[in-house]
C-alpha positions as CSV (number, residue, x, y, z in Angstrom):
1,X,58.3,73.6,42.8
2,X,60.7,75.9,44.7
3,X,60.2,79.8,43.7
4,X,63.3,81.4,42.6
5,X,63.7,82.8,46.2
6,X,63.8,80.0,48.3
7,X,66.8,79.1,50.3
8,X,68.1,75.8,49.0
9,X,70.0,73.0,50.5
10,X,73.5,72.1,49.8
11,X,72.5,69.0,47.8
12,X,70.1,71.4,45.8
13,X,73.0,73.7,45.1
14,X,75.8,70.8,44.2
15,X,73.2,69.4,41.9
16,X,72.3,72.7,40.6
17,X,76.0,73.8,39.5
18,X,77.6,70.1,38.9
19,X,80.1,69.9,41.8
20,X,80.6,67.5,45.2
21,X,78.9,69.1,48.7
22,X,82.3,69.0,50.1
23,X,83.6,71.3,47.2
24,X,81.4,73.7,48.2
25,X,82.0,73.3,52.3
26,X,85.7,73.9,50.8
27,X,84.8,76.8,49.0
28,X,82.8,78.5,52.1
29,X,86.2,78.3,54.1
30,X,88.4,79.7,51.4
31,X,85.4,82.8,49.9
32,X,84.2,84.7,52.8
33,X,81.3,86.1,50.6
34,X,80.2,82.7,50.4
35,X,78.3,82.2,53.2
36,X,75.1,80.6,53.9
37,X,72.8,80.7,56.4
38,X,73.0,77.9,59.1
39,X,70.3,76.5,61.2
40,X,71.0,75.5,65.3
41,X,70.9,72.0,64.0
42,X,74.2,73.2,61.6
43,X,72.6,72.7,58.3
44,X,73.3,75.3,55.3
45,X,70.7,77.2,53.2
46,X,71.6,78.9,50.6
47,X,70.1,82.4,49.3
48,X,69.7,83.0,45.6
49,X,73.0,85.1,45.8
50,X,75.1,82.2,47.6
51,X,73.9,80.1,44.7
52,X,74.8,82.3,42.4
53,X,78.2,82.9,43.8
54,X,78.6,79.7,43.6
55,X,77.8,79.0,39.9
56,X,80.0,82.3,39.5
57,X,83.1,80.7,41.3
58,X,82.3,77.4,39.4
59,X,82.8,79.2,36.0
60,X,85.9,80.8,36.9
61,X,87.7,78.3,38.7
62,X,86.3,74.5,36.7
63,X,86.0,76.1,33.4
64,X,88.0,78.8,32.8
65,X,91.0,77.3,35.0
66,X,91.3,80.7,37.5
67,X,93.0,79.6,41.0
68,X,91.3,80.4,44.5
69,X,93.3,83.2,44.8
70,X,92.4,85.1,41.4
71,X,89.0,84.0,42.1
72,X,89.2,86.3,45.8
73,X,90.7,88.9,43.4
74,X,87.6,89.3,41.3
75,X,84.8,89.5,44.5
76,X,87.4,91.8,45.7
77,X,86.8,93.7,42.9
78,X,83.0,94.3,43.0
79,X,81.9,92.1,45.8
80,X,81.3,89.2,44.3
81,X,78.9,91.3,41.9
82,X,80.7,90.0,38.4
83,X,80.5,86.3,39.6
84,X,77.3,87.0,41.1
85,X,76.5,87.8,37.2
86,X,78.3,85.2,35.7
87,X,76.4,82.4,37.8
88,X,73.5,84.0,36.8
89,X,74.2,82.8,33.4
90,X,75.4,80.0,34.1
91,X,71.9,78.7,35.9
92,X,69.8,80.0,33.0
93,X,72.2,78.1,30.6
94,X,71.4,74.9,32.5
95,X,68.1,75.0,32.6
96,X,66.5,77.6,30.1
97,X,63.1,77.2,31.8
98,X,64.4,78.2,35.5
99,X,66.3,76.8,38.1
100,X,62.9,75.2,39.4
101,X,61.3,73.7,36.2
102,X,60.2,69.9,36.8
103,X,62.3,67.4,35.8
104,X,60.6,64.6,33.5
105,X,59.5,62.2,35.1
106,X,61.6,59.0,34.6
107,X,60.7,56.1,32.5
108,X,59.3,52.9,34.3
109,X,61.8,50.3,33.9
110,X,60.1,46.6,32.8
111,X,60.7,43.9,35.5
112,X,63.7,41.6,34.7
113,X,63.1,37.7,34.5
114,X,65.5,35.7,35.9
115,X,66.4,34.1,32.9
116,X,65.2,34.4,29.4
117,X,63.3,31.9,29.0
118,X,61.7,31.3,32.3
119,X,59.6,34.4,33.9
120,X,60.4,36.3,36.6
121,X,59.9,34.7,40.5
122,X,57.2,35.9,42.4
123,X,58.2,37.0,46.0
124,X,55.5,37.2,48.8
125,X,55.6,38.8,51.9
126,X,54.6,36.8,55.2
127,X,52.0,39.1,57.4
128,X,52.4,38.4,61.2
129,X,49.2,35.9,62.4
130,X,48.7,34.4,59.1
131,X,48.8,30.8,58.3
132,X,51.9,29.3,56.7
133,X,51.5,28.4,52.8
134,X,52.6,24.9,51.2
């Protein structure tokens, strides 16, 4: 589990506010204030403010319908402070117990057969030196 200061990945923070990775890459090239850190190797982290300026811009602009340009307008206004706030609700929202609370773990799904009333085929592996089977 992540503490609630650790940089994240893009991935992390698509998953985290329900949009693409290349909707945010858009966004950094249209909101100078959002701007994550980048690594030699070119990848983003994001700090807990970039992820929630992004939640922020995510409220305004998916649910509330704002365009890119109103949305410049309000960091404008206090630096990115109100959407900073508003992503801030947004996260807890999503997940009540934190940004970082596990996720449950996912129900073991019961192997198929191929038809139903015949059982499933077994499938073997061949190990390198071993004797054929008949």
């Amino acid at each position: 589990m992540k503490s609630p200061q650790a940089f994240r990945s893009i991935g992390e923070v698509a998953q985290m506010i329900g949009v693409a990775t290349h909707v945010l890459r858009y966004w950094e090239t249209q909101f100078q204030a959002l701007a994550p850190v980048r690594r030699p190797d070119g990848r983003r982290y994001y700090r807990p403010e970039d992820v929630q300026l992004a939640a922020g811009l995510c409220v305004v602009m998916r649910e509330e319908g704002l365009t890119i340009r109103g949305a410049r307008r309000l960091i404008a206004l206090d630096r990115g402070e109100g959407l900073r706030a508003r992503g801030r609700e947004r996260l807890a929202m999503a997940d009540p117990a934190g940004p970082d609370a596990a996720a449950p773990a996912a129900e073991p799904r019961a192997r198929k057969s191929a038809s139903p009333g015949k059982p499933a085929r077994k499938t073997t592996r061949s190990v390198e030196g071993a004797p054929a089977e008949r």
